[in-house]
C-alpha positions in Angstrom: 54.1 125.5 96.8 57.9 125.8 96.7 60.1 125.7 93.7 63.7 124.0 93.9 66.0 124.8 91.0 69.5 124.0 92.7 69.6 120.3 90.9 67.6 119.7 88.7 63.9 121.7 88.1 61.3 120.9 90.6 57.7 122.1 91.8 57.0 120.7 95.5 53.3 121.3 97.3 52.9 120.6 100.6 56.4 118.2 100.2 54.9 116.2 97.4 56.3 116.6 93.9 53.8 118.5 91.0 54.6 116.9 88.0 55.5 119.6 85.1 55.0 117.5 82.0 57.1 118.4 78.6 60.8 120.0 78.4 58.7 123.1 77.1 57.0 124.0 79.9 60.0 123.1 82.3 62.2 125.7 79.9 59.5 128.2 80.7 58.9 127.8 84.2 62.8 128.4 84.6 62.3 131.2 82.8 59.6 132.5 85.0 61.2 131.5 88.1 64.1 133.4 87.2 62.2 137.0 87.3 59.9 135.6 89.9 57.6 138.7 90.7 58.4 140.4 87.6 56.9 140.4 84.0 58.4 138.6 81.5 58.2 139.7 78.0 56.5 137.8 75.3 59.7 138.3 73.1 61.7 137.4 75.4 60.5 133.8 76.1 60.6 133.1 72.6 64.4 134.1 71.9 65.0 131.7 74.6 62.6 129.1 73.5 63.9 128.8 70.0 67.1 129.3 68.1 65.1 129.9 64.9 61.5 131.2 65.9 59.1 129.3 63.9 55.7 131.4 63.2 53.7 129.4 65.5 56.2 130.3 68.3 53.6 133.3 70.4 50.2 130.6 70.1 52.9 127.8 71.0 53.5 130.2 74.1 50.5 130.7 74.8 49.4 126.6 74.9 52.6 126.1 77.4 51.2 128.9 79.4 48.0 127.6 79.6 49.3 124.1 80.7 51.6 125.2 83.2 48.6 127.0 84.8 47.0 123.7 85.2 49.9 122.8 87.1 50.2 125.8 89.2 46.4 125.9 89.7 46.7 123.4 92.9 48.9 125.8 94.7 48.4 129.7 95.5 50.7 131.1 93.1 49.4 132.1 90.1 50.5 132.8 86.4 49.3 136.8 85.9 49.0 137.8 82.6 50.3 141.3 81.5 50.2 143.3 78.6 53.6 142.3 77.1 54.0 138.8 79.1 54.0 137.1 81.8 54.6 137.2 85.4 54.8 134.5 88.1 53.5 135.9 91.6 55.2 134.3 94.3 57.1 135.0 97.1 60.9 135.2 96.8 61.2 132.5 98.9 59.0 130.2 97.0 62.2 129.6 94.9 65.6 128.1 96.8 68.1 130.0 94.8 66.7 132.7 96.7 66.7 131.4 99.8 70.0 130.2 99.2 71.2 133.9 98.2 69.5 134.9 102.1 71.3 132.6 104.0 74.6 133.4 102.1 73.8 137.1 103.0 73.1 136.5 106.7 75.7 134.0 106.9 78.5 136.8 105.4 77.0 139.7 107.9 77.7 137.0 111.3 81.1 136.4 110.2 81.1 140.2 110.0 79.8 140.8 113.4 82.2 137.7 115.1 79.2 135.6 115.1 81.3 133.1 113.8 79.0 129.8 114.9 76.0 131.4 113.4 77.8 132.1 110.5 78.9 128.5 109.6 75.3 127.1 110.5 74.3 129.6 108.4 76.4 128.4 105.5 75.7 125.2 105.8 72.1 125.3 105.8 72.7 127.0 102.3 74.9 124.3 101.0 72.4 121.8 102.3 69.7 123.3 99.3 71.6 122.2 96.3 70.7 118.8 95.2 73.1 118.8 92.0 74.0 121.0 89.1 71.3 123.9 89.3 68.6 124.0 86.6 70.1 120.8 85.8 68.7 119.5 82.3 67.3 123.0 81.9 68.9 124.6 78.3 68.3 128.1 77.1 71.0 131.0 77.2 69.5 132.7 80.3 68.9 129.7 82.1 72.0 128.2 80.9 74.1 131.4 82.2 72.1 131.5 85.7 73.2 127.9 86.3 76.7 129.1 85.8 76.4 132.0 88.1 74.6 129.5 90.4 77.1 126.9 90.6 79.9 129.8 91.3 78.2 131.0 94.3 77.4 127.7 95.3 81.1 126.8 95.5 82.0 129.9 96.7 80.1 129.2 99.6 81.5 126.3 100.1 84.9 127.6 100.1 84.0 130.1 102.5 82.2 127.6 105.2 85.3 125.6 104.9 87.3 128.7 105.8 85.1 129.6 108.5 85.4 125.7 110.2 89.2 126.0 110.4 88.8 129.4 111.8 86.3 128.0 114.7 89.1 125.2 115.5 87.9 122.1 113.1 90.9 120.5 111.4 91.5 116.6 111.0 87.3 115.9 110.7 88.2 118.4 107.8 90.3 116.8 105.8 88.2 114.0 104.1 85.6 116.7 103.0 88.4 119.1 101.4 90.5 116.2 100.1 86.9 115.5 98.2 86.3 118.6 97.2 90.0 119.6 95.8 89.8 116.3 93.5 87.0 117.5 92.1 87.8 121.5 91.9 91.8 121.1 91.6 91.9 124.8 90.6 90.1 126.2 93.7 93.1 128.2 95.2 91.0 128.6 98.2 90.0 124.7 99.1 94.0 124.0 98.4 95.1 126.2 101.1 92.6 125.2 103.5 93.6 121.5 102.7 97.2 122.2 103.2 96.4 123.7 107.1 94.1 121.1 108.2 96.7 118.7 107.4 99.5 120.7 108.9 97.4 120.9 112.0 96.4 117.6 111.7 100.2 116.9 112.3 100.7 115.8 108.8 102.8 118.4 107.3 104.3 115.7 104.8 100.5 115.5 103.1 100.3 119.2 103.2 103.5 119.5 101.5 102.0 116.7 99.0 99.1 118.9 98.1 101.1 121.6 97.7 103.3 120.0 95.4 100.2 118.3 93.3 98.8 121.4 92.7 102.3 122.9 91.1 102.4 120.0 89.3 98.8 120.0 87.8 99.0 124.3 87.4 102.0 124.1 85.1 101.0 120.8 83.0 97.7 122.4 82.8 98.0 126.0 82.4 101.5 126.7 82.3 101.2 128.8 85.6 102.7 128.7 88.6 100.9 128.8 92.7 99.2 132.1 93.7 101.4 134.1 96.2 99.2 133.0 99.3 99.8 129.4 98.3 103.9 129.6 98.2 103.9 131.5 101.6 101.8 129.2 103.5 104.2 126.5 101.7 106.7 128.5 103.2 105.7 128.7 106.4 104.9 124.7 106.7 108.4 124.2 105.6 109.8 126.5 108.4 107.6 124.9 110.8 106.5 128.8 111.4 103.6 130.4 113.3 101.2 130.8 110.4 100.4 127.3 110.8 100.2 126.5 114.4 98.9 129.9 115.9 100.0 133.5 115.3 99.1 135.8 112.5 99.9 134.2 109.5 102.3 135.8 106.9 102.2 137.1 103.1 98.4 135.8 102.0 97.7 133.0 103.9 93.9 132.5 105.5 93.6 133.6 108.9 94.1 130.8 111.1 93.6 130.3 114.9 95.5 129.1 117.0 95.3 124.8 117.7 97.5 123.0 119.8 100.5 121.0 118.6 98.7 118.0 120.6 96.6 117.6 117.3 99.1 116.0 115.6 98.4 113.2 117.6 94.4 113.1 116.2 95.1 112.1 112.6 91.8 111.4 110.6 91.6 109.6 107.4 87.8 108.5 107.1 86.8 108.7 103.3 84.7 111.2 102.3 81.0 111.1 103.3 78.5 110.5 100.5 75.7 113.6 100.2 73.0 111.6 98.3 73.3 108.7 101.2 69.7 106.9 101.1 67.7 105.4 103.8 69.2 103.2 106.4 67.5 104.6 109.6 67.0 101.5 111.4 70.5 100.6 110.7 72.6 103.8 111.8 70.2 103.6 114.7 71.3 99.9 115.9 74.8 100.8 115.5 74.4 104.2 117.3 72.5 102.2 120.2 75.4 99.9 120.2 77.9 102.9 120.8 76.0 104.3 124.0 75.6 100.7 125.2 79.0 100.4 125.0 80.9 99.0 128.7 83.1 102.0 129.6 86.5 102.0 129.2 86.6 99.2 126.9 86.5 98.9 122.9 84.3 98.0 120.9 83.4 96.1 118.0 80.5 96.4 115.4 81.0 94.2 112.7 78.8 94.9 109.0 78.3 92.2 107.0 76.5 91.0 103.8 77.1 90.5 99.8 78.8 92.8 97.7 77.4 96.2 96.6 74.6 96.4 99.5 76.6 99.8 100.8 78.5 98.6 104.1 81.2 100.7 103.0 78.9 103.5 102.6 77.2 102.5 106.4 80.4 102.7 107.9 81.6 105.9 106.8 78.5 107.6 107.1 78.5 106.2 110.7 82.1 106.7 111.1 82.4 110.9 110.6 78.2 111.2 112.6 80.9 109.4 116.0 84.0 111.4 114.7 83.4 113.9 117.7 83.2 111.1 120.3 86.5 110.0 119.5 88.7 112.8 119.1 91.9 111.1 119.4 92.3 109.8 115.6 90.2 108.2 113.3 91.8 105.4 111.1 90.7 103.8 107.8 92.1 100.8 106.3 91.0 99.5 103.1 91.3 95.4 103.8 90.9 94.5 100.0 89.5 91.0 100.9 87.1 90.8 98.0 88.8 92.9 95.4 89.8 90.3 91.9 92.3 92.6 91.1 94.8 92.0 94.5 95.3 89.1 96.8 94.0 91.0 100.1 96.5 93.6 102.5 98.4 91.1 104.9 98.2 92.7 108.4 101.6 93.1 108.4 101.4 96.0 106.1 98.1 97.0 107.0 99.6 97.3 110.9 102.6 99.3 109.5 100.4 101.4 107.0 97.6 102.1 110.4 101.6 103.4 112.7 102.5 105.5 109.9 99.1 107.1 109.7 99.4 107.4 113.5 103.0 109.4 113.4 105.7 107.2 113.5 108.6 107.8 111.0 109.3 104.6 108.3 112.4 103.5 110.4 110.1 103.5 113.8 107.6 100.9 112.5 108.8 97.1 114.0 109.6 94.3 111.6 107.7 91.7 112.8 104.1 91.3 112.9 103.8 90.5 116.7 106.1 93.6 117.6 103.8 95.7 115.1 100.6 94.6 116.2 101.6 95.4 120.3 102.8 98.7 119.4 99.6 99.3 117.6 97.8 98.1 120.7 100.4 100.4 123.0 99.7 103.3 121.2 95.5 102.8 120.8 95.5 102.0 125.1 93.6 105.0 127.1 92.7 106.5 123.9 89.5 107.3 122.3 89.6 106.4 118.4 87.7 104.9 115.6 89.0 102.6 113.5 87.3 101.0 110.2 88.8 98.0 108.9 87.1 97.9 105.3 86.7 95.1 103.9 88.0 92.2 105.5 88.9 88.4 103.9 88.0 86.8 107.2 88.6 87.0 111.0 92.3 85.8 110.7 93.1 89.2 109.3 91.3 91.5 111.8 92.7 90.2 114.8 96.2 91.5 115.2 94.7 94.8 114.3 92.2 95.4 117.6 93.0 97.1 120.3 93.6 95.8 123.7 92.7 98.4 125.8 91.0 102.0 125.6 87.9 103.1 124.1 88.5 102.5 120.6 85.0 101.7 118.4 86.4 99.7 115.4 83.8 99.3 112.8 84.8 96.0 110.3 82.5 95.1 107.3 83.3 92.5 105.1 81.2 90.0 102.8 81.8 86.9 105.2 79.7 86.8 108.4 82.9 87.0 111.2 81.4 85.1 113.8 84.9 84.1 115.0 85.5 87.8 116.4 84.4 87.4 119.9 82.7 89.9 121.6 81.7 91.9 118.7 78.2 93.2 117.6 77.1 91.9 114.1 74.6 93.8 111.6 73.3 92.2 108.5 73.0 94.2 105.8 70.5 93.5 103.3 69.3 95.1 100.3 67.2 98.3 100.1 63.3 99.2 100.8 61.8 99.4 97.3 60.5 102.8 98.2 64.5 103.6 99.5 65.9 102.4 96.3 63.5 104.8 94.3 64.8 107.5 96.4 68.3 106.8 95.8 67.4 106.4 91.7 66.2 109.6 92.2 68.3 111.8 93.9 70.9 110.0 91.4 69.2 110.4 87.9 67.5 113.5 89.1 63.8 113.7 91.0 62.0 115.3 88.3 62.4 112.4 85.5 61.6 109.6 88.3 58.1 111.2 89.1 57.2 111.1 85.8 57.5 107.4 85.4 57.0 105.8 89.1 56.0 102.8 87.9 59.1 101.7 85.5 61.5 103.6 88.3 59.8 101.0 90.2 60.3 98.1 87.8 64.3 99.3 87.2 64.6 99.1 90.8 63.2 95.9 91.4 65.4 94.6 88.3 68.4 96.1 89.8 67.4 94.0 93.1 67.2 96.9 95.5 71.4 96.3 95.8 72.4 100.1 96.6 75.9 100.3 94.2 73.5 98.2 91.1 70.7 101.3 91.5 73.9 104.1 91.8 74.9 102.5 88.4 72.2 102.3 86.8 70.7 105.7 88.2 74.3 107.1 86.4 73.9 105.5 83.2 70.0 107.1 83.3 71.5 110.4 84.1 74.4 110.6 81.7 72.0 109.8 79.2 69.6 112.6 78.2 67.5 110.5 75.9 66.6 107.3 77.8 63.9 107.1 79.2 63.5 105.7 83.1 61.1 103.1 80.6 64.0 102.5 78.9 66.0 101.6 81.4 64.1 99.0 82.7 63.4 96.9 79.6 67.2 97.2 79.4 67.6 95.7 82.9 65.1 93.2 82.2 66.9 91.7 79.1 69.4 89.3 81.1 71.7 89.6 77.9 72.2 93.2 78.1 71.8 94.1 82.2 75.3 92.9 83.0 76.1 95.8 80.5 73.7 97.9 82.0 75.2 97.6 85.2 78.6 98.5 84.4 80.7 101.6 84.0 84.3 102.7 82.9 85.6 102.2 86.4 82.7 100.2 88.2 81.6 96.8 87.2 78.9 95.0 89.2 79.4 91.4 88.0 83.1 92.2 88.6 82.6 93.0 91.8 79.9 89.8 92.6 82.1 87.7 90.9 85.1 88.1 93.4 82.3 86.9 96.2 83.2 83.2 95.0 87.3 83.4 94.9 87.1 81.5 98.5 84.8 78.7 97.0 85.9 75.4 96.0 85.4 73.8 93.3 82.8 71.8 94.4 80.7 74.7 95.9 81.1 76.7 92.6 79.7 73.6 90.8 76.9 74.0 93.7 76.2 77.5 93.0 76.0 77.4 89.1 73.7 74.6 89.1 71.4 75.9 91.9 71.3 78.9 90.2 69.8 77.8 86.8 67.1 76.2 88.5 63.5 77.7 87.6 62.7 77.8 91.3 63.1 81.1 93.5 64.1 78.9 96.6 65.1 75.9 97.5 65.9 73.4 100.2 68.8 70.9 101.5 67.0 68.1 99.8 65.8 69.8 96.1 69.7 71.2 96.1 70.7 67.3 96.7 68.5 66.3 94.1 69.8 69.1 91.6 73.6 68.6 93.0 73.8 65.0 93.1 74.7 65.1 96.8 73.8 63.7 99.8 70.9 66.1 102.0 74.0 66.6 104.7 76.4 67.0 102.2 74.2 69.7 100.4 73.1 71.7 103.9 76.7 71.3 104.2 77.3 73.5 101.3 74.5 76.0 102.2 76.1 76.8 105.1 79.2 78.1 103.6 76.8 80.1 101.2 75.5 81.4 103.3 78.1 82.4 105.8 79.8 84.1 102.2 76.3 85.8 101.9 75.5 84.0 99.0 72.5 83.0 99.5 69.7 84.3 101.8 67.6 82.2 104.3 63.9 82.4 103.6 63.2 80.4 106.3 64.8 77.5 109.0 65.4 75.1 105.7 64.6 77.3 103.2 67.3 79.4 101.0 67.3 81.8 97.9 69.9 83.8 95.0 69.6 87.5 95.3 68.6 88.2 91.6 71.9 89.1 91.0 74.1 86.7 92.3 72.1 84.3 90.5 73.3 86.0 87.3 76.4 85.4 88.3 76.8 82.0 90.0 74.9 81.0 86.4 77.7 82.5 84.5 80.5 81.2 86.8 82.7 79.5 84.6 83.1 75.1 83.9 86.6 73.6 84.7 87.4 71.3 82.0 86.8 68.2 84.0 83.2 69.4 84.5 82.4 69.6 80.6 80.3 66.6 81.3 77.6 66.1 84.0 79.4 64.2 87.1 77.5 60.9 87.4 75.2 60.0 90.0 77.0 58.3 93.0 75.6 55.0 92.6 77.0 55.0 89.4 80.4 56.9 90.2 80.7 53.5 93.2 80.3 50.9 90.2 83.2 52.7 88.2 85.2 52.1 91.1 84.6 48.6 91.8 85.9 48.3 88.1 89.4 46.8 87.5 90.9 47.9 84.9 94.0 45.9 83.2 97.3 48.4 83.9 98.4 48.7 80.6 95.2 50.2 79.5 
């Protein structure tokens, strides 16, 4: 049995979760596993059990112990009373704080000892434990202090792995990570330096400079201070273009850097940050990694992700994106498309072609004005190189073609809610919704493992309601975890009230429906009427001829409209003839809104030919 407490509080055996039942007992095992080895007092556990003792509180004691030795019974630890409490016998291992504290150890007496490879694998098997906040949930005043120490060492750690990658060479594949990691620790002196270099090695000393100037900003707003020492001389030294950034010892304060070659500032890399609770997709990243060493040499290539909003293709390409960052070490270029964003018309290539030569070093006054003279230097510049490019998002194939390259071995992953079947040569990938037992696991490593086991069955359910879609279980898993007093029950019966799921399924700055509901902008009028009616229909699928008979349009004219649905990924196709509404999109193609002129049913076409044979006097 093993005992995880860096996230929130877990008993494993053999892999499989032990389910500790009652916030009690978890309070108490925490307790325990914080002396692990060593007796814990009887007065003790009930300072930290209760504000205000009640006289019950030593029998009360004694019942949790008892239970939690029910638990503990189908491993080989055991509970061992002693004469004034309690102690847990296990090995220190048995809990990962303390193998986390090991590796951290070992890691620090490599780097010691010039082992400096062995020190950052190390390190980053350490970071690898935490799974969120430690003892997350977990509330006493030792436990609650632990945490704290926890979560300091944690990002300490952190820090120092970061330090160690730039010292062992790493630089642009950097960058997305600390960029990450500074927005969410802005007062980290440590992760803003290391920042700051990889971009100045990166050949971006503009960005560097940025970060610099950010952090001033945010230290004197926020705390009335200004940068540390080390961070105004490695400002310095960017400024002067001097040898603490590019090789030599560096001056005043700054971390020890090694030396990298100027020719990085030709490798930019702007990938978005990775996600660490990315869930499932095996089969997937393995197609697309096939398709890289299938690839023709010499030549680029093309993978194309596809499929309706919220299914993660973003996510897939990213994640895929930094795993290939090292087989194409010449730059790696994101561009967010905005094709299917109801908030902007989508980037014009133009700007998306002068935004992508920017990125790559050229000056503002460099970049061509036409879009033909832009899209050949972009093409120039890509030939007998060997980068990745993700084109996020895209409207349609019109507004990824001037951004491909010509020649070289560029990989340029696209994903986009259309299927792009106009892009010759490319690979497609459909991207459909989750396993069920994928989506649990993402609800759980979300809302937190320990509250999912107890309640498989509605985590289940809430799944299921949320339609296996990736980004509907991440909000819903958020609402469940920002809410202490819901239960994983409760969260289902609120998913399964069609009044209140859109609500459900919504947070300050991410709305489902939102999102879903900019899948239809392209449609006509005529194929939103399609979609709204289809979509109150009882029936889970349908074909050409029921959607005629619903529609009031011919069988051609109906498949006719299918087909666009489903090259939008708006429907799915059960079979040859046979279509569906994810669960979802049928919420919202029911909810799409009626033009005035449609207050009224359209009339049946025999009818609508009989109005027109009508003549009606002029003056009327």
């Amino acid at each position: 049995m093993e005992f995880l407490v860096l996230g929130a509080l877990e008993a494993r055996q053999n892999g499989a979760p032990v389910d500790v039942r009652g916030m009690r007992q978890q309070r108490l095992l925490a307790l325990l596993l914080l002396n692990v080895g060593r007796v814990v007092s009887m007065d003790f556990l009930v300072d930290e059990l209760w504000e205000d003792p009640p006289s019950s509180a030593r029998p009360q004691v004694h019942n949790a112990i008892r239970d939690l030795r029910r638990v503990l019974a189908v491993g080989e630890h055991r509970l061992v009373t002693a004469d004034v409490g309690y102690r847990l016998a296990a090995p220190e291992d048995a809990v990962d704080a303390n193998r986390f504290a090991r590796k951290v150890r070992e890691a620090r007496a490599a780097e010691r000892d010039g082992r400096t490879a062995e020190a950052i694998s190390l390190l980053q098997s350490a970071v690898d434990l935490w799974r969120g906040e430690a003892f997350a949930g977990i509330h006493c005043p030792a436990v609650t202090s632990a945490a704290a120490k926890l979560n300091e060492q944690r990002l300490t750690a952190v820090e120092d792995l970061m330090a160690l990658r730039l010292k062992a060479g790493e630089t642009s594949s950097l960058v997305g990570e600390l960029t990450a990691l500074l927005a969410e620790y802005p007062l980290r002196d440590s992760l803003r330096r290391s920042l700051m270099t990889a971009l100045c090695r990166s050949g971006r000393q503009a960005d560097a400079l940025a970060v610099y100037d950010e952090g001033r900003r945010f230290l004197a707003d926020e705390l009335g201070l200004e940068p540390s020492p080390g961070l105004r001389a490695l400002q310095a030294e960017i400024l002067a273009d001097g040898p603490g950034v590019h090789g030599a010892e560096p001056t005043g304060t700054s971390p020890q850097l090694p030396p990298v070659a100027r020719e990085s500032a030709g490798r930019p890399n702007c990938l978005p940050h990775d996600l660490a609770d990315f869930t499932g997709r095996r089969a997937e990243c393995a197609l697309l990694l096939e398709a890289v060493e299938r690839r023709a040499p010499g030549a680029p290539l093309m993978l194309v992700v596809d499929g309706m909003g919220g299914v993660g293709k973003t996510t897939l390409a990213v994640r895929i994106a930094h795993e290939l960052t090292d087989r194409f070490p010449d730059g790696q270029f994101f561009v967010a498309l905005d094709g299917f964003d109801e908030s902007r018309p989508p980037v014009p290539p133009l700007r998306a072609l002068a935004a992508l030569l920017r990125a790559d070093g050229l000056r503002p006054e460099e970049v061509p004005a036409s879009l033909e003279e832009r899209s050949a230097l972009w093409r120039s510049r890509l030939a007998g190189r060997r980068c990745l490019l993700v084109l996020d998002d895209a409207a349609d194939s019109a507004q990824v073609r001037p951004l491909l390259p010509g020649a070289g071995e560029t990989l340029v992953l696209v994903t986009s809610r259309r299927k792009l079947g106009a892009l010759d040569g490319s690979v497609a990938l459909p991207l459909d919704v989750l396993p069920p037992s994928d989506a649990v696991e993402l609800l759980a490593r979300v809302a937190g493992r320990a509250q999912v086991a107890r309640e498989p069955d509605a985590a289940a359910e809430a799944v299921a309601l949320c339609g296996h879609l990736p980004l509907a279980v991440r909000i819903a898993a958020t609402k469940l975890r920002d809410r202490p007093a819901w239960t994983v029950a409760e969260l289902a019966a609120r998913l399964a009230d069609p009044a209140r799921r859109a609500h459900c399924l919504r947070t300050p700055d991410r709305d489902l429906m939102a999102l879903l509901r900019a899948s239809y902008q392209y449609l006509d009028r005529s194929q939103r009427r399609f979609s709204r009616l289809m979509s109150r229909q009882g029936t889970e699928s349908f074909d050409a001829r029921r959607a005629a008979a619903v529609t009031g349009l011919s069988p051609d004219e109906a498949e006719g409209v299918l087909d666009v649905l489903f090259e939008h990924n708006l429907v799915r196709q059960e079979a040859s003839a046979l279509f569906s509404f994810h669960r979802l999109l049928r919420d919202c193609s029911s909810a799409l809104p009626e033009p005035a002129a449609e207050a009224f049913p359209e009339p049946l076409p025999e009818v609508a030919e009989l109005v027109g044979r009508l003549r009606v006097p002029a003056a009327v």
